[in-house]
N, C-alpha and C positions, 0 to 999 in steps of 0.2 A: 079818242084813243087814250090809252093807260100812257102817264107820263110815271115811266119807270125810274128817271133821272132821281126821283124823288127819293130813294132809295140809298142814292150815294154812288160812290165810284172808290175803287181800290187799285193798288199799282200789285201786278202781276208781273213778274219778271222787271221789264222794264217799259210795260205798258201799261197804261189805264184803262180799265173796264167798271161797267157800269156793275154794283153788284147784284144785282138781279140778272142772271143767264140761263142758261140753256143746258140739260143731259140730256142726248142723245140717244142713247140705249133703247127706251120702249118703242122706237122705230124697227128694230127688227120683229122677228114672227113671236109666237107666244114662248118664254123661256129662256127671250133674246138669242134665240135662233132660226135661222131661217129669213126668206122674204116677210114682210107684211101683208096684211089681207089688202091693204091698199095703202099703194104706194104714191099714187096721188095726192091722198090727203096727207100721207109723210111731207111730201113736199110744202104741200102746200104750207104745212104746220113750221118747220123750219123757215121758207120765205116769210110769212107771218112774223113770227120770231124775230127777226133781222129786221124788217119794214119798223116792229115795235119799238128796237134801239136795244134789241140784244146783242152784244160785241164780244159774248164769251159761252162757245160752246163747248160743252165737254163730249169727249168721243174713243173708242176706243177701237181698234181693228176686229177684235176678237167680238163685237157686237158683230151677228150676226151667223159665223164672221164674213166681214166684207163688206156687207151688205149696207152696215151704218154710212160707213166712210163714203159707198158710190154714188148712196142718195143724198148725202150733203153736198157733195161734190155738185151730181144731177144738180141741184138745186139752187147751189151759192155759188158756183164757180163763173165767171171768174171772181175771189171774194171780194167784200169789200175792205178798202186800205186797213179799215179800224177791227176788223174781226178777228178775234185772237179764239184759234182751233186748240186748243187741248188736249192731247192721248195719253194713252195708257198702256205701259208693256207690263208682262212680266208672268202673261197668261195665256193659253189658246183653247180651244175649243174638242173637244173630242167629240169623233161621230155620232154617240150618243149624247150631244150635246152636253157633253160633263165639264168641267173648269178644270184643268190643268196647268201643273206649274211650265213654265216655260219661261227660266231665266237664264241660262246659261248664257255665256258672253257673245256667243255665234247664233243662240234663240234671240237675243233682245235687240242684235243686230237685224237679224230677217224680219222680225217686229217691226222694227220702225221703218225698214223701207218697205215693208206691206202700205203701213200706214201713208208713209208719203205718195208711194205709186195709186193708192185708192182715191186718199185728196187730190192727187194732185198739185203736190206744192213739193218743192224742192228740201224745206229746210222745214219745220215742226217750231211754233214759237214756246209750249212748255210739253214737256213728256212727263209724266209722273210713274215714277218707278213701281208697279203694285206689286205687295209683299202681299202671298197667299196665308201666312199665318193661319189661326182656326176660323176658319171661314169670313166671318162679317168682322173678327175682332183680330189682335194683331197678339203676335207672342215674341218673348224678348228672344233676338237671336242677331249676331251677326248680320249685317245686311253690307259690308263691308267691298264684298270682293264685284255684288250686284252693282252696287256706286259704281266704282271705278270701271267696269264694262260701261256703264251709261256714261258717266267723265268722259272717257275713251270718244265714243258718239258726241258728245258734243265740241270734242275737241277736233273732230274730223268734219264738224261745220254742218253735221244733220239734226241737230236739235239746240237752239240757244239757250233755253233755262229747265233745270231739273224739279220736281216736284217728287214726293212721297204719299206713297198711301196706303193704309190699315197698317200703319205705325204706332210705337211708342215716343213720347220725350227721349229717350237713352238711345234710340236707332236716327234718329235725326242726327240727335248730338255728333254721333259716330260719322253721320253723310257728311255733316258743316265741315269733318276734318280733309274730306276727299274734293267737295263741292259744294256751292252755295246752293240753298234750297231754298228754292223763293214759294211755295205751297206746299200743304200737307193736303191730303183727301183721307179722309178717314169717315167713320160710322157714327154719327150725329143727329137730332131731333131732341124735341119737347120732351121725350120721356128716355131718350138714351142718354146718358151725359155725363160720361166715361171720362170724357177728354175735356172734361171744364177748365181745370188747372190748364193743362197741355194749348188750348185756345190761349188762355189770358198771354203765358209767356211767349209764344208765338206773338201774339200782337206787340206785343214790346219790341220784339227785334222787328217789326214793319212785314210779316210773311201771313201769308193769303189764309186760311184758314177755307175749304171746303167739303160739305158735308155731305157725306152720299147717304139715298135714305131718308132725304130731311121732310119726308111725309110718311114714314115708315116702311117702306119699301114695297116689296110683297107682301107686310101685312102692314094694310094702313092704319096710321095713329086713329084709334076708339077709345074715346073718352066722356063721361057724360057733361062730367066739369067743362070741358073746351067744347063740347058742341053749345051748352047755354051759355058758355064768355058770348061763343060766336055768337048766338043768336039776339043777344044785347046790343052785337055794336055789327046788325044786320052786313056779318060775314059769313061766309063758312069755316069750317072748321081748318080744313086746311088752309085756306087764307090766313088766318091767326094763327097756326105755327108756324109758316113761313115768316107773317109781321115779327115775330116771336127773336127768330133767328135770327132777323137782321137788326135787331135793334140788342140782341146778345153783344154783338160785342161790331168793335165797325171792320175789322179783317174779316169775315164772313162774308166770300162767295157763292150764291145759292145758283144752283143747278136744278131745278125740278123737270122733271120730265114727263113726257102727254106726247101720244099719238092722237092727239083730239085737239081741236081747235078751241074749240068752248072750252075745254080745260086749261089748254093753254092763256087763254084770257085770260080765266079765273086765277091762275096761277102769278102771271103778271100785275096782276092789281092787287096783290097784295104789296106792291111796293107804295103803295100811297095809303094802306093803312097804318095809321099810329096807334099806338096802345097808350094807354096813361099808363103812370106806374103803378096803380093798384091794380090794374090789370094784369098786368105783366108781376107784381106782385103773386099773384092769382094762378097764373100760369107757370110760378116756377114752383109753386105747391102741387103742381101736377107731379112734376118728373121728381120730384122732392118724394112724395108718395109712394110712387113704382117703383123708385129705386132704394125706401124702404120695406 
């Protein structure tokens, strides 16, 4: 089995987690709505997961919606001491399975006890506040009055540590003055790398850095360059942007997510490949490239 340890461990609020974890999301149906075609293998891929020595999944109510939180639950519950569960408000779901905002101080409240009534746990160890901004990227705006609604929640003892996500530097800045932010989640990979600066100074103050997307999302990282790194040092491609990530910077929480088990693996053993520096050299000529 994949010795994931290899990889390192990062303090999350004020827990430690191995940084090689778990997103949840592609367990619901196609478009992240709905059931899955099979819910078994959901499970099964999550217990996996957990047996592996992953202690940090990310999850959201509005997967689904519903449906993430019940099969985790199905799955992990009762959890284990070390597993540190994740979510995300600040969104819900339209029948047409469209993404809408839903921040309002009485929305992010029915949020988060969706989420705990789903899991099943009383109290949420981080909540990350999601700013809908333009779509996958974040725009400068006040995030002010959403802090202090989520402040509020965890001073009421349903959420212990705040997290941000598809933020800027300047919108943080503004949360630190309401609440301590121990993660950002933002839009990250080999060839995105918007938030390089925004990473480094985050690691300075000791805060989690996680990157959603970090195989491309729904459109996976193609590149011809990284498919021959891969095939040099007999990876896959994805493997070697994951190895990529984690060796970017050591705040870097990875969340990759797989309704599949074989992927799953795959996805986990990238915690025991190393890059040398020319390679990684090699690969920061990638995103260097696209993003000229």
């Amino acid at each position: 089995m994949t010795d994931i340890s290899k990889a390192g461990t990062f303090r999350l609020g004020d827990r430690t987690v191995n940084r090689m974890g778990y997103g949840a999301m592609q367990l619901a149906g196609p478009g992240v709505f709905g059931p899955p075609k099979d819910r078994e293998q959901a499970i099964a891929v999550l217990r996996e997961a957990v047996a592996s020595g992953v202690n940090h999944i990310d999850t959201s109510d509005y997967y689904g919606p519903h449906v993430v939180n019940q099969i985790i639950r199905e799955a992990l519950s009762p959890y284990p001491d070390d597993l540190v569960l994740v979510t995300k408000l600040g969104a819900r779901r339209g029948e047409d399975a469209s993404w809408l905002p839903w921040n309002r101080p009485e929305e992010l409240d029915q949020g988060l006890r969706d989420n705990l009534r789903n899991l099943g746990v009383e109290t949420m160890e981080v909540v990350n506040l999601r700013i809908m901004g333009d779509g996958h990227g974040p725009t400068e705006e006040s995030i002010a009055h959403q802090v202090e609604a989520m402040a509020e929640l965890q001073r009421q003892g349903l959420v212990r540590h705040l997290g941000l996500s598809n933020v800027t530097r300047r919108q943080v800045e503004e949360a630190q003055t309401i609440a301590p932010v121990v993660c950002v989640q933002n839009h990250y990979n080999l060839v995105h790398r918007e938030d390089d600066t925004l990473i480094d100074w985050l690691a300075d103050q000791g805060i989690a850095y996680t990157p959603f997307f970090p195989l491309g999302g729904f459109t996976p990282l193609q590149s011809e360059e990284l498919a021959g790194i891969a095939g040099e040092l007999g990876a896959t491609p994805m493997q070697v942007a994951l190895a990529w990530l984690l060796q970017r910077s050591p705040n870097i929480l990875l969340i990759p997510g797989t309704s599949s088990l074989g992927h799953l693996r795959e996805n986990l053993a990238a915690a025991e490949l190393e890059l040398s520096d020319d390679v990684v050299r090699r690969l920061n000529a990638i995103g260097e490239k696209v993003a000229a």
